[in-house]
Backbone bond lengths (Angstrom), bond angles and torsions (degrees), N, CA, C in turn:
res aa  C-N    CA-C-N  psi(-1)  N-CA   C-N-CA  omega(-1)  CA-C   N-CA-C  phi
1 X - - - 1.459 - - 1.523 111.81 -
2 X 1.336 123.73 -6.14 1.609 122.55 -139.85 2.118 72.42 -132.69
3 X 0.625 113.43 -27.64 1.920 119.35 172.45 1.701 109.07 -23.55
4 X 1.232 109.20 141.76 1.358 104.03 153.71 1.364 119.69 -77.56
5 X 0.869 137.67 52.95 1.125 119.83 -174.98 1.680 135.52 -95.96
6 X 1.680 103.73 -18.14 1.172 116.50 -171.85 1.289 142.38 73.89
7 X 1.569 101.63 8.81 1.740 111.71 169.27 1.392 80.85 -103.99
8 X 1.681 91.87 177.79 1.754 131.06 -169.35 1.589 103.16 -140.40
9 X 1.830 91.15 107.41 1.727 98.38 -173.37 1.700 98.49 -106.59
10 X 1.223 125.05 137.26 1.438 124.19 156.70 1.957 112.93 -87.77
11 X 1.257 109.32 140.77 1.175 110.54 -162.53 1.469 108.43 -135.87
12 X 2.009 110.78 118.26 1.261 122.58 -172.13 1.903 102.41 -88.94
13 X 1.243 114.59 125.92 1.255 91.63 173.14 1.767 98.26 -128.86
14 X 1.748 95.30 149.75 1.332 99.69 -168.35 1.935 102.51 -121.19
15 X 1.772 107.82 145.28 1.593 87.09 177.44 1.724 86.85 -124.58
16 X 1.642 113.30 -173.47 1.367 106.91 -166.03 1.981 77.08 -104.58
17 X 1.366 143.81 -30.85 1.539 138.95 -168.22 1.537 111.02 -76.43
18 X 1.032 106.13 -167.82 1.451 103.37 -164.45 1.318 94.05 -122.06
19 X 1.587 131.42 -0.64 1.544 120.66 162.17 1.513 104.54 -110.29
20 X 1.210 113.26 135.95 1.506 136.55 -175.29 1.657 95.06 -68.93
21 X 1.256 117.29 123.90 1.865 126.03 143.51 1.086 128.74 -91.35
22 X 2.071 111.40 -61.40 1.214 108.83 -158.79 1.206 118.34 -59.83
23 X 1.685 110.04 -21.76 1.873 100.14 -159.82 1.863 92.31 -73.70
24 X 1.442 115.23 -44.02 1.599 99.52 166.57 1.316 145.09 -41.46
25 X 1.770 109.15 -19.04 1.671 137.05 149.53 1.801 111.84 -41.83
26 X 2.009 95.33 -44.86 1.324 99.66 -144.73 2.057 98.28 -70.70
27 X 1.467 114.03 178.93 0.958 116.85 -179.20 2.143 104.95 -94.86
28 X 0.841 118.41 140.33 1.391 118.18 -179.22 1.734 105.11 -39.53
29 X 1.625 106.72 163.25 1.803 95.30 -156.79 1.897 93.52 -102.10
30 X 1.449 103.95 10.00 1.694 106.72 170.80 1.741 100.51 -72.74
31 X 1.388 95.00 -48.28 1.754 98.07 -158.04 1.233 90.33 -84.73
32 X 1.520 139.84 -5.05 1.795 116.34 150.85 1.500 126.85 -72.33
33 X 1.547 85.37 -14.74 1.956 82.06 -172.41 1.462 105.11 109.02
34 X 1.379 118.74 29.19 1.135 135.19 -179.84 1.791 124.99 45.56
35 X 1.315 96.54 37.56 1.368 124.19 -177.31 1.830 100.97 -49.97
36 X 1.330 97.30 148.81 1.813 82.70 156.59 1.398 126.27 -76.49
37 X 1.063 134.09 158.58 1.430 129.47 140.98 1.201 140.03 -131.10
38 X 1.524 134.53 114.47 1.451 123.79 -130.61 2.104 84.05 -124.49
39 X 1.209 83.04 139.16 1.883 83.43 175.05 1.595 108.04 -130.95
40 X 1.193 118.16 138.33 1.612 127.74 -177.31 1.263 98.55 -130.00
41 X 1.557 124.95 130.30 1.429 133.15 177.47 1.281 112.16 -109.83
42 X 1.294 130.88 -176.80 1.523 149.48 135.20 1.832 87.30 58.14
43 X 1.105 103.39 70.13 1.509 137.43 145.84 1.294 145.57 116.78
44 X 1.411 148.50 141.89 1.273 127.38 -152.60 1.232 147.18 -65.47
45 X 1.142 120.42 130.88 1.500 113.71 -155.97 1.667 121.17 -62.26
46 X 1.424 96.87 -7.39 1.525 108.57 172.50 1.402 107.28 -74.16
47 X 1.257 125.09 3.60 1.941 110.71 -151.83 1.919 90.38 -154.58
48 X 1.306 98.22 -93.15 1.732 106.20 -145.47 1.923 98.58 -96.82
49 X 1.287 105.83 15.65 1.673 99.11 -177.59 1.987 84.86 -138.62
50 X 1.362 132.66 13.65 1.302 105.39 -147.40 1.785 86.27 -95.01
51 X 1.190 128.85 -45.60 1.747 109.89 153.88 0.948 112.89 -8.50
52 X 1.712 140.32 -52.49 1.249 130.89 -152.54 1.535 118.37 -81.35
53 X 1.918 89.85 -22.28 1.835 105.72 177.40 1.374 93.62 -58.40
54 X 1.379 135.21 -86.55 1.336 152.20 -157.79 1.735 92.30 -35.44
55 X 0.958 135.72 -64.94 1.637 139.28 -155.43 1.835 75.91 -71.58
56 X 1.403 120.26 -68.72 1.577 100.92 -158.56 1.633 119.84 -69.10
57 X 1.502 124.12 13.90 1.454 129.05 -179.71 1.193 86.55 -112.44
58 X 1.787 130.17 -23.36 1.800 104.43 177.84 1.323 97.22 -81.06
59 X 1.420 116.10 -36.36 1.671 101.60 -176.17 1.541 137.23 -40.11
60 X 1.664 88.30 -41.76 1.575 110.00 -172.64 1.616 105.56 -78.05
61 X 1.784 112.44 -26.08 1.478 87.41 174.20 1.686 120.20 -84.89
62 X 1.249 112.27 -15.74 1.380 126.11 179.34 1.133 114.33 -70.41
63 X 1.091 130.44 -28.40 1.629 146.13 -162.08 2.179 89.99 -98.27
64 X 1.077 98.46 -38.23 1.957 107.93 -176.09 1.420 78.59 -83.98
65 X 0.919 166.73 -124.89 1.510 165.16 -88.40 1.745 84.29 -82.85
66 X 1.297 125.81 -104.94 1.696 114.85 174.47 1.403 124.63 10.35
67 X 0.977 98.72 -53.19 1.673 116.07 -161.53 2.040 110.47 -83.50
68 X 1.923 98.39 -24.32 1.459 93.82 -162.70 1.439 125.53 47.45
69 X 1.631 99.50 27.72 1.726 105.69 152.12 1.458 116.92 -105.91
70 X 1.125 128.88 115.45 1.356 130.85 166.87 1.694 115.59 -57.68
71 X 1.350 123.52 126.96 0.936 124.64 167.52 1.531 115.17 -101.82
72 X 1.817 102.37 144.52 1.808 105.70 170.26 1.012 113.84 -77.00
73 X 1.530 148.76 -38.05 1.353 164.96 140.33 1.501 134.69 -151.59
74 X 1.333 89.78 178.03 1.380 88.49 168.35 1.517 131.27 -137.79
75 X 1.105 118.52 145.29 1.547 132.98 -128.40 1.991 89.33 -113.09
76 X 1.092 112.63 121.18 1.355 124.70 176.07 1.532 121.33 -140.62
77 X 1.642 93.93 106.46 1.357 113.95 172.86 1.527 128.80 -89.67
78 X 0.920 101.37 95.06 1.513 107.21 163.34 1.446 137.75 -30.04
79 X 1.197 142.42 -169.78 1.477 145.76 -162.66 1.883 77.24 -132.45
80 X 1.837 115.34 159.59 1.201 135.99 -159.49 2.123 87.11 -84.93
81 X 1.265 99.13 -11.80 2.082 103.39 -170.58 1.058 98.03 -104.98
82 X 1.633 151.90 6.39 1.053 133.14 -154.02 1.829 114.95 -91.31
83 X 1.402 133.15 126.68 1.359 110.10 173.31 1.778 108.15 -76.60
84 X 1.472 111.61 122.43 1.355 114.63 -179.08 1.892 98.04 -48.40
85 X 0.816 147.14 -53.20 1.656 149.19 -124.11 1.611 93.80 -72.55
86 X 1.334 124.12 -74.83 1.479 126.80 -176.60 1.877 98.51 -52.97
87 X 0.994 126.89 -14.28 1.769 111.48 179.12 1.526 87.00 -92.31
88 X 1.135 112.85 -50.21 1.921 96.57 177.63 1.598 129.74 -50.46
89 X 1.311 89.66 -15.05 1.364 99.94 -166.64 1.224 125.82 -87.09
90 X 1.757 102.60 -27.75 1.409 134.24 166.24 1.662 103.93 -47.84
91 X 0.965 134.94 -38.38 1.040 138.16 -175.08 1.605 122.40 -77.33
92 X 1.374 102.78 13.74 1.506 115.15 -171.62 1.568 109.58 -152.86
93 X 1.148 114.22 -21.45 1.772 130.63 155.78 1.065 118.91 -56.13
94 X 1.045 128.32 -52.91 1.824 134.94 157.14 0.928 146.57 -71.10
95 X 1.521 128.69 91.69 1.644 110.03 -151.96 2.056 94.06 -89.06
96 X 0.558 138.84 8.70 1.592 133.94 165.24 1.715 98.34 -71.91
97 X 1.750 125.85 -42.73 1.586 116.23 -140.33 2.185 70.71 -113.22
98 X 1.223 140.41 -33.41 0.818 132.66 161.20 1.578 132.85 -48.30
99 X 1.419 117.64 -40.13 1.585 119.20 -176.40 1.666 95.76 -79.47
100 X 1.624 126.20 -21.18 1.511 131.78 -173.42 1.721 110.48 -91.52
101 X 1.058 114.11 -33.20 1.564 108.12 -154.51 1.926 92.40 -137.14
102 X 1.161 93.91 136.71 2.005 116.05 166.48 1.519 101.88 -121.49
103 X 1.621 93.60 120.30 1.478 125.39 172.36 1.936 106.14 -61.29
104 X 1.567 108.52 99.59 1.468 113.77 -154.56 1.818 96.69 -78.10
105 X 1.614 103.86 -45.90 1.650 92.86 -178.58 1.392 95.23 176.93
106 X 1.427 102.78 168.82 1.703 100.79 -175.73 1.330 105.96 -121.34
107 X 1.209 95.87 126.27 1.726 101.33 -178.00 1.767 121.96 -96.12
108 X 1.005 120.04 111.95 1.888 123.36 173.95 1.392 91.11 -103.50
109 X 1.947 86.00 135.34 1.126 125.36 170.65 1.730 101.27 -111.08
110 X 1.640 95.83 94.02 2.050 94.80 -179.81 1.983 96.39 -103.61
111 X 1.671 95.79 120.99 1.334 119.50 147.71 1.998 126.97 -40.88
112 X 1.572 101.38 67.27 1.462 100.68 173.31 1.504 132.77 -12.26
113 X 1.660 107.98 -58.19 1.084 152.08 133.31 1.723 106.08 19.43
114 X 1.491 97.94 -96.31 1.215 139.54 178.03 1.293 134.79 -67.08
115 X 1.138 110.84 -59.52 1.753 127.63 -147.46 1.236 112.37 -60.09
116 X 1.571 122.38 -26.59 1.684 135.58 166.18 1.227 91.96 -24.44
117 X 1.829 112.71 -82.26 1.276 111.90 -152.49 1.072 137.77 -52.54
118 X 1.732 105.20 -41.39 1.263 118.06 173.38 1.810 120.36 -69.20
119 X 1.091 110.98 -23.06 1.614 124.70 -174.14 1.852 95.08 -66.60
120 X 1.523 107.74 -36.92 1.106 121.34 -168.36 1.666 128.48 -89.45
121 X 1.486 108.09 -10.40 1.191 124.66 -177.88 1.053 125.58 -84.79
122 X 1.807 126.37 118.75 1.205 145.21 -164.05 1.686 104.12 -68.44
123 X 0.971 111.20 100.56 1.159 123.29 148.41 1.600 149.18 -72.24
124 X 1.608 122.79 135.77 1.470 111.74 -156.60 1.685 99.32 -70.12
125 X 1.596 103.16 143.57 1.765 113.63 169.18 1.619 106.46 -23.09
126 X 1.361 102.67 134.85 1.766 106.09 167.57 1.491 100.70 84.78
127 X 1.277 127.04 -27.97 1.713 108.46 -175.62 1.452 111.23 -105.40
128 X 1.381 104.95 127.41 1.633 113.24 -164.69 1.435 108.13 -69.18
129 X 1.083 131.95 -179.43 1.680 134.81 -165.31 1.771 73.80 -124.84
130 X 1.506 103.93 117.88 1.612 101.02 167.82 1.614 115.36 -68.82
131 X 1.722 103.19 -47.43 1.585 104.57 -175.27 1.497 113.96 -44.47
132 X 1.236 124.32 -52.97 0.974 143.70 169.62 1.692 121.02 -22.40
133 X 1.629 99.94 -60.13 1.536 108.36 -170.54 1.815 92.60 -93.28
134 X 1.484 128.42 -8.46 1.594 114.77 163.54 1.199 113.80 -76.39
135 X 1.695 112.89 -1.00 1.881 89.72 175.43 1.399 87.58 -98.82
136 X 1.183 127.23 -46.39 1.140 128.16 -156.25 1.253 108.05 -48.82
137 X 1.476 133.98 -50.11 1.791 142.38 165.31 1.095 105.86 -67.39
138 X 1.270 142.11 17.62 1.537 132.91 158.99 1.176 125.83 -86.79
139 X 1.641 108.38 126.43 1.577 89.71 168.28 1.225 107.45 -111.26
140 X 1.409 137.82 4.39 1.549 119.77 141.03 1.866 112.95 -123.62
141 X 0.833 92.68 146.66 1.493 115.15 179.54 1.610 120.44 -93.34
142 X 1.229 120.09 121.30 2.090 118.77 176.79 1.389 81.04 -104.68
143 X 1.394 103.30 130.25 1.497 104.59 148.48 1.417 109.41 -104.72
144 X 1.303 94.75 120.64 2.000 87.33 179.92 1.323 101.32 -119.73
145 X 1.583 96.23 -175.48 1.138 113.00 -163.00 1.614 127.60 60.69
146 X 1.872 112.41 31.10 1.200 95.25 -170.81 1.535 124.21 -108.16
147 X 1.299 95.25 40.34 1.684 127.52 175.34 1.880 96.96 -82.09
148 X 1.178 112.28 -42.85 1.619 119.00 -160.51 1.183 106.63 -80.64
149 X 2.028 121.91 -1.79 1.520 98.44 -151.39 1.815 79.46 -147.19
150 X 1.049 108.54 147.30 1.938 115.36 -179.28 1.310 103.28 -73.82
151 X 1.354 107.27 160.18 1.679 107.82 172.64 1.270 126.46 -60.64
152 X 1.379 119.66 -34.72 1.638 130.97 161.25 1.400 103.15 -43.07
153 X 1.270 137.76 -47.12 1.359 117.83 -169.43 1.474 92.50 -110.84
154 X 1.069 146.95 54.84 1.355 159.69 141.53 1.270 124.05 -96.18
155 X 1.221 109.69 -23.60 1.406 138.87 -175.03 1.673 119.89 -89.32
156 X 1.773 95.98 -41.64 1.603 118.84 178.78 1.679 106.63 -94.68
157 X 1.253 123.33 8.75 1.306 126.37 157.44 1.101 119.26 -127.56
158 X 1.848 129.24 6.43 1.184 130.45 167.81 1.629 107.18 -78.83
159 X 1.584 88.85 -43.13 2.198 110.89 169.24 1.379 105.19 -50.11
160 X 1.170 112.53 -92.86 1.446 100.61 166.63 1.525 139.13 -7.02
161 X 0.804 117.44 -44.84 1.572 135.54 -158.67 1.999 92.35 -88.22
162 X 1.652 103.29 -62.65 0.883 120.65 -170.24 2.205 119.26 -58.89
163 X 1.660 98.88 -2.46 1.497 142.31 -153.39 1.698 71.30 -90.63
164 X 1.230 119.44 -67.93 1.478 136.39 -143.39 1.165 111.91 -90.00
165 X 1.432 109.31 -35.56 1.825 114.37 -159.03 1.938 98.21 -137.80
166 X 0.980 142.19 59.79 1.452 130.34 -146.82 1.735 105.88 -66.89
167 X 1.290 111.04 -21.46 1.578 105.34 -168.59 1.649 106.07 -124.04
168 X 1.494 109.74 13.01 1.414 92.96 165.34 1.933 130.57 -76.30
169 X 0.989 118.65 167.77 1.579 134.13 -152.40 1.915 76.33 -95.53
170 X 1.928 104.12 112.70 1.314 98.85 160.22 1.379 117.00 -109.42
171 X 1.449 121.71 134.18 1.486 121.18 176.93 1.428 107.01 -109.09
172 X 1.840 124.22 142.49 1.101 98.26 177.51 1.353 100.21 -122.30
173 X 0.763 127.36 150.21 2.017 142.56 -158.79 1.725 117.73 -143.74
174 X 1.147 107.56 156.83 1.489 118.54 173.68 1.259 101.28 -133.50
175 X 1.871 116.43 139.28 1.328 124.06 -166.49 1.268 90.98 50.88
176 X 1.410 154.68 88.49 0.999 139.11 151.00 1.853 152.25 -11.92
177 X 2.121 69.13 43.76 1.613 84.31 179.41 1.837 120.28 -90.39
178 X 1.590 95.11 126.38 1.482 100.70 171.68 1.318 121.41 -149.16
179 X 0.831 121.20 171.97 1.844 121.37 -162.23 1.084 93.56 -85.18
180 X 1.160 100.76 134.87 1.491 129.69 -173.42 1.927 117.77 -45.00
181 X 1.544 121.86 -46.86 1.225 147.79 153.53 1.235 122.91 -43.42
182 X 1.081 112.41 -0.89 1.578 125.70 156.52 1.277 144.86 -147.28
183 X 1.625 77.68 40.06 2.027 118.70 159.04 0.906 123.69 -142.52
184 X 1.514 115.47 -6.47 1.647 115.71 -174.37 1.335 94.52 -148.20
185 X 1.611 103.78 138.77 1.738 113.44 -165.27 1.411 100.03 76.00
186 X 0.638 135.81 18.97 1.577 118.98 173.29 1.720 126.15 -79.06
187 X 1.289 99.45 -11.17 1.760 107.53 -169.42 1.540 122.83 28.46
188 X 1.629 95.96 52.62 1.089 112.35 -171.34 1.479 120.43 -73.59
189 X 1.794 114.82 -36.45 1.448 118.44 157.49 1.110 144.28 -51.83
190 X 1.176 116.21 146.51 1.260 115.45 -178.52 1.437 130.60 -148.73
191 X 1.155 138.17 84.42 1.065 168.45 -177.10 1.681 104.98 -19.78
192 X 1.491 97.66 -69.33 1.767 115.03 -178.27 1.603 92.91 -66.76
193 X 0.973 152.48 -45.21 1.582 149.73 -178.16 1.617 109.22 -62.74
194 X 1.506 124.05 -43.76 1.612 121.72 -176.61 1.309 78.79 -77.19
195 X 1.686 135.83 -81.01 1.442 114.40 -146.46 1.690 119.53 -44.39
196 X 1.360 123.20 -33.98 1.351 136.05 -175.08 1.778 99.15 -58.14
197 X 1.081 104.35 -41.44 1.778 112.82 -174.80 1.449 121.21 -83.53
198 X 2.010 120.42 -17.25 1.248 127.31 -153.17 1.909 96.06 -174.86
199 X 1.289 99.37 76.48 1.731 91.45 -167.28 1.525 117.48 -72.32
200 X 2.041 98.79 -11.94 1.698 88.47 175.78 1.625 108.66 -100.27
201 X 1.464 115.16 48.84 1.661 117.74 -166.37 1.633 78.16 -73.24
202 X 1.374 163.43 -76.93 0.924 153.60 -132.12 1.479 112.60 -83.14
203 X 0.729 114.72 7.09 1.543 135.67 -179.22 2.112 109.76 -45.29
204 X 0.884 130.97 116.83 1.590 88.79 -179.82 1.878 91.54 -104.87
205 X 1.472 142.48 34.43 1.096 136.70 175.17 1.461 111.74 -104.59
206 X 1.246 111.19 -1.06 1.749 123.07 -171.84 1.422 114.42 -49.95
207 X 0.881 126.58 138.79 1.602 98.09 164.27 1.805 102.09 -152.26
208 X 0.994 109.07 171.96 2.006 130.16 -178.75 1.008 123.09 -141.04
209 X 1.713 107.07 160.55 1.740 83.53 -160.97 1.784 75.10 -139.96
210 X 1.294 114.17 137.62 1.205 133.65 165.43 1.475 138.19 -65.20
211 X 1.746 122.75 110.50 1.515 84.59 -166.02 1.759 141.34 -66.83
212 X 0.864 84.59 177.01 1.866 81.64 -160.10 1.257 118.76 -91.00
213 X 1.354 103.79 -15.07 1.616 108.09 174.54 1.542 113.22 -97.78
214 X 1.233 97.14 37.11 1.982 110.05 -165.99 1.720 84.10 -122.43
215 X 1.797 120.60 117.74 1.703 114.87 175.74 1.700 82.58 -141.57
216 X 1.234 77.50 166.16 1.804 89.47 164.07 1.599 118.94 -147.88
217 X 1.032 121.26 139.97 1.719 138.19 -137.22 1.918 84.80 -126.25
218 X 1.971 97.92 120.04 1.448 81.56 -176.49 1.660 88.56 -120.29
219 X 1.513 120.93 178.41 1.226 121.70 171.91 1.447 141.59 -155.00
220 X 1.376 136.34 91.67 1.117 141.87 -123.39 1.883 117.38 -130.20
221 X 0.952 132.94 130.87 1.726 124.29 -132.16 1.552 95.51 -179.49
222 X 1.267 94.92 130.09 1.721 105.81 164.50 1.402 106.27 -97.30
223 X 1.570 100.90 171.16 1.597 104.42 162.42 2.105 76.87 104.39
224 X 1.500 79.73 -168.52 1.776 80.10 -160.68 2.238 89.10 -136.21
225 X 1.335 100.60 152.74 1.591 109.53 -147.04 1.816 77.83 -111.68
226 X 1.415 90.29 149.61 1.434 127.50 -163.05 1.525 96.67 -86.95
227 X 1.225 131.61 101.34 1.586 115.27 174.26 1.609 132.42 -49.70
228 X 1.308 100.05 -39.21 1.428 112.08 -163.52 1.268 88.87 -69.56
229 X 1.588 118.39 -68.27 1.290 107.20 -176.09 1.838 135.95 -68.56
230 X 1.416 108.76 -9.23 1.236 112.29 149.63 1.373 121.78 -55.77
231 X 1.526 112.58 -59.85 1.858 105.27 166.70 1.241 93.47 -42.09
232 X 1.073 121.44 -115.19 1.830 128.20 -151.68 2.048 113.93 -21.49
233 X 1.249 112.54 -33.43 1.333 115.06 151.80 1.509 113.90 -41.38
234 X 1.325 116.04 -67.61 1.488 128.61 -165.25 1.351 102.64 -75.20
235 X 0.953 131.11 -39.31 2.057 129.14 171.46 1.480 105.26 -38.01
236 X 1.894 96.92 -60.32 1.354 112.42 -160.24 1.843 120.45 -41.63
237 X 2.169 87.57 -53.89 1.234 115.85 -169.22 1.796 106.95 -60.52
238 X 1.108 105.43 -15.11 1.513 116.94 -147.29 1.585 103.93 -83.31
239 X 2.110 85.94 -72.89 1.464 92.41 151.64 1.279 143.07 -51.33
240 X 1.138 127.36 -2.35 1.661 123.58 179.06 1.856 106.19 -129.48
241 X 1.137 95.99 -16.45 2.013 77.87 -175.79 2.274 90.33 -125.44
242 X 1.463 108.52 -19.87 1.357 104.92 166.68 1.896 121.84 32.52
243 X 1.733 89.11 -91.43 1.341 116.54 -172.52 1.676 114.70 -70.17
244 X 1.309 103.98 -14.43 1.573 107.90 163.62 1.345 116.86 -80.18
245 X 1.380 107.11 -37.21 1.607 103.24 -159.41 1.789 107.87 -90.11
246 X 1.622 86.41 114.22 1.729 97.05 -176.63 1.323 122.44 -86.37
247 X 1.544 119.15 12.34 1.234 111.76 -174.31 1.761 91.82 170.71
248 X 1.693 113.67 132.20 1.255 111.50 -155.33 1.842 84.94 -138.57
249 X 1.562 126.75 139.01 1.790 84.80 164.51 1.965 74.25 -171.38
250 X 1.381 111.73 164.33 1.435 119.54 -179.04 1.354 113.55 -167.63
251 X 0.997 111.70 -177.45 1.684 123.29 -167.01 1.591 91.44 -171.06
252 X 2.014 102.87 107.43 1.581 113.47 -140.82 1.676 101.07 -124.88
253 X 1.134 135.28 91.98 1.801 117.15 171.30 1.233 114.43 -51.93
254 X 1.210 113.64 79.08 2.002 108.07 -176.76 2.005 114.68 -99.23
255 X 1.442 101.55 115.97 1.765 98.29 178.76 1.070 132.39 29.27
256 X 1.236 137.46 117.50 1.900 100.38 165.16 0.948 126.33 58.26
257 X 1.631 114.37 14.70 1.789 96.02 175.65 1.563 97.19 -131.00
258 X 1.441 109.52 104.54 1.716 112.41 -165.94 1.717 120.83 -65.81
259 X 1.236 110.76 26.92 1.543 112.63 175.16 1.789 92.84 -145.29
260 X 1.334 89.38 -175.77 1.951 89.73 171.69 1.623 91.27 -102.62
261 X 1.572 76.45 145.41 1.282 118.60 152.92 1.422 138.60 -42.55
262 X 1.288 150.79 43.98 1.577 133.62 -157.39 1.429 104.96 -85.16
263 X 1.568 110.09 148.09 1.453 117.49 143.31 1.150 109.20 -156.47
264 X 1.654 90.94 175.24 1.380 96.21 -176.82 1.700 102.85 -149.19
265 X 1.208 100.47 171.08 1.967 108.62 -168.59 1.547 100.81 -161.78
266 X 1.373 105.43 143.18 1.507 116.09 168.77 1.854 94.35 -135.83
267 X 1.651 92.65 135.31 1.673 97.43 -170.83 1.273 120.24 61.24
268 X 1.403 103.64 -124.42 1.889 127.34 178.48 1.445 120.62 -86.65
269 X 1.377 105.40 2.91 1.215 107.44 -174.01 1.871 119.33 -141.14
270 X 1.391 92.31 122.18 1.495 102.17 -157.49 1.790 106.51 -135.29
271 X 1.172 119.63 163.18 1.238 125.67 -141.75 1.643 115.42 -165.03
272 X 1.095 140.39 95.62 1.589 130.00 165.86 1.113 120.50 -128.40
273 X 1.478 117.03 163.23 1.743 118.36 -168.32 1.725 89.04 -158.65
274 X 1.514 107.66 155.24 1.286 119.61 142.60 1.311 145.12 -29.36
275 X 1.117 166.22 54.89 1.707 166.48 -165.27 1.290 123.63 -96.49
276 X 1.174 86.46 96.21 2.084 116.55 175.14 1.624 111.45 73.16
277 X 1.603 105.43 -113.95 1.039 130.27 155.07 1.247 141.93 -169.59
278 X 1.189 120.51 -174.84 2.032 103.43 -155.13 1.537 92.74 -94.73
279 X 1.644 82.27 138.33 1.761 123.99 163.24 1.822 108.47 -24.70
280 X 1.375 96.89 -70.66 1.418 99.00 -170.83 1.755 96.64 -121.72
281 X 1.434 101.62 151.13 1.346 108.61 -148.36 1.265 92.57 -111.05
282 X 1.649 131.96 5.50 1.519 131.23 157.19 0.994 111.17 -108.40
283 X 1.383 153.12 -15.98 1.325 142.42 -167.37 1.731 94.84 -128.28
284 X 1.395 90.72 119.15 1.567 100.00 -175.87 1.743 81.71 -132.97
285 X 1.394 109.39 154.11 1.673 131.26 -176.39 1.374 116.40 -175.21
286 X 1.548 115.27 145.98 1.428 99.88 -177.34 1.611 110.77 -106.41
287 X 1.161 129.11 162.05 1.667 126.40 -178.70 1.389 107.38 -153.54
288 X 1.735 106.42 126.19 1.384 96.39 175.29 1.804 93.99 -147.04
289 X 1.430 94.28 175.04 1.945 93.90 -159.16 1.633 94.19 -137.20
290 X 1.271 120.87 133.81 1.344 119.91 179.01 1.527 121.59 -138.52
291 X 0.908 114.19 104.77 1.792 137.85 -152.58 1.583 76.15 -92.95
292 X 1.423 97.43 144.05 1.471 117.52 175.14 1.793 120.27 -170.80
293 X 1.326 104.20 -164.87 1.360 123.28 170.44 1.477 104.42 -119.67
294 X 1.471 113.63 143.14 1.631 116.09 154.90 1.734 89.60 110.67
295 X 1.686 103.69 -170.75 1.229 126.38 169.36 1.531 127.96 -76.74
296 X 1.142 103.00 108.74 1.872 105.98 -162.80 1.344 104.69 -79.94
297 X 1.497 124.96 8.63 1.091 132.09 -172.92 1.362 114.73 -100.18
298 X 1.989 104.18 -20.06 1.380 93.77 174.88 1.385 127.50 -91.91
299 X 1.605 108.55 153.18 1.505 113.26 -179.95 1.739 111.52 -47.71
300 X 1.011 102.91 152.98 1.738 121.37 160.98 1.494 132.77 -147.59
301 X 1.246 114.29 121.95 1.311 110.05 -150.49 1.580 137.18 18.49
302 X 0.963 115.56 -116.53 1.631 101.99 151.79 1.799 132.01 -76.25
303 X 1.016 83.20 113.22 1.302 95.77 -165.95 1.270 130.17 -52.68
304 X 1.253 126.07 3.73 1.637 145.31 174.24 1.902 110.99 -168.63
305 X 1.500 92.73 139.15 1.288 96.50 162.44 1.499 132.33 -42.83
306 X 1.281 152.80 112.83 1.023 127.69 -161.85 1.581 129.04 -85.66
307 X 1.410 127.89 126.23 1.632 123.95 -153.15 1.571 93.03 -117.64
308 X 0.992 127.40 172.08 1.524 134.49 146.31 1.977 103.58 -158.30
């Protein structure tokens, strides 16, 4: 978004918790170029928020027509649970967001890292393996993270992948940086190719069912967070629920540190730094969202970051 590039993207972002992060990731919508940015929380945009897509793609074209700004597109991120198929589909359910907008391509971002397990995980009868059906609707693929993982197993998740999706475009990246031109414009969809693979994709009676032992625990607190004991929080949490937690990420007021805080972690592996500085220069708070497996109800070590 921060690119030279000289287009103007509006950007839907969706989380599966009921407290918003990423758009706090995002950069203010002056220093995009006054892009939109539309955020939907507390559930997936494939299922119980996807009404909200349709109202926020008429918004964005009404607001682009209003405005006499032309937009190049718009960029819609999903939640890490989402089944791509009903968001593709959105794009053909509506004849108002249909006669305006062509579904350019679907982009997966697969965790090198990771994705074995989950590609691999037995799931109860009736609940679809999401990872699974995001390669499968991709027509380009990031493999990231492939700094963390040897070429031998670069190879056994390119196979894999290639198991699921045989002719998608794989890129492999770190930080999931890539030139822009080979994610956007790509006319990567294809309409006559899903129906050939899934003839009731247009279906609007389809439905999926999410697994159920998948919650996410969000957490939100004024006052400013103790580092030391935030690390030792995050060790604790790490070491004991680790392999549950599929997705870790915050925007933190911690001591002494005159901007916020972000990080983020998937599994065993976690990460934070400083970023810029805060929006509003009286209301400082910390917020973080943690997508997982199991009971979000149970204690773990210390049971909250510690703030005062």
């Amino acid at each position: 978004l921060q690119g030279s590039h000289g287009k103007r993207f509006a950007v839907i972002e969706n989380e599966f918790g009921e407290i918003g992060i990423d758009d706090k990731l995002i950069v203010t919508k002056e220093d995009l170029g006054a892009e939109q940015i539309i955020e939907m929380n507390n559930g997936c945009i494939c299922c119980t928020v996807r009404g909200d897509l349709i109202k926020g793609l008429r918004s964005i074209l009404e607001r682009s027509v209003a405005n006499g700004q032309r937009l190049d597109g718009v960029i819609i991120e999903t939640t890490g649970l989402a089944d791509p198929a009903p968001v593709a589909q959105t794009f053909f359910a509506d004849d108002y967001v249909q006669a305006r907008m062509v579904l350019d391509g679907i982009i997966t971002v697969v965790d090198a890292k990771h994705v074995l397990q989950h590609l691999r995980e037995e799931k109860p009868e009736g609940v679809e393996n999401e990872a699974v059906e995001q390669i499968a609707f991709a027509d380009r693929i990031l493999l990231n993270k492939v700094d963390l993982v040897s070429e031998e197993e670069l190879a056994e998740v390119e196979a894999e992948i290639r198991k699921i999706n045989g002719c998608v475009k794989i890129i492999r990246t770190q930080n999931s940086k890539v030139d822009l031109d080979e994610v956007v414009g790509i006319r990567g969809f294809s309409l006559d190719r899903v129906l050939e693979a899934d003839s009731g994709f247009l279906r609007d009676d389809q439905d999926h069912q999410h697994d159920s032992s998948v919650s996410s625990v969000g957490i939100q607190t004024d006052g400013q967070c103790d580092l030391p004991r935030l690390n030792a929080w995050v060790a604790t949490l790490l070491k004991e629920k680790g392999t549950d937690i599929f997705r870790m990420k915050g925007v933190l007021n911690v001591k002494d540190c005159p901007g916020p805080f972000v990080f983020q972690g998937i599994h065993m592996i976690f990460g934070g730094q400083p970023q810029g500085k805060w929006k509003d220069k009286k209301q400082h708070w910390s917020k973080s969202g943690h997508p997982g497996r199991g009971d979000p109800q149970q204690p773990v070590g210390v049971h909250r970051p510690a703030s005062g």
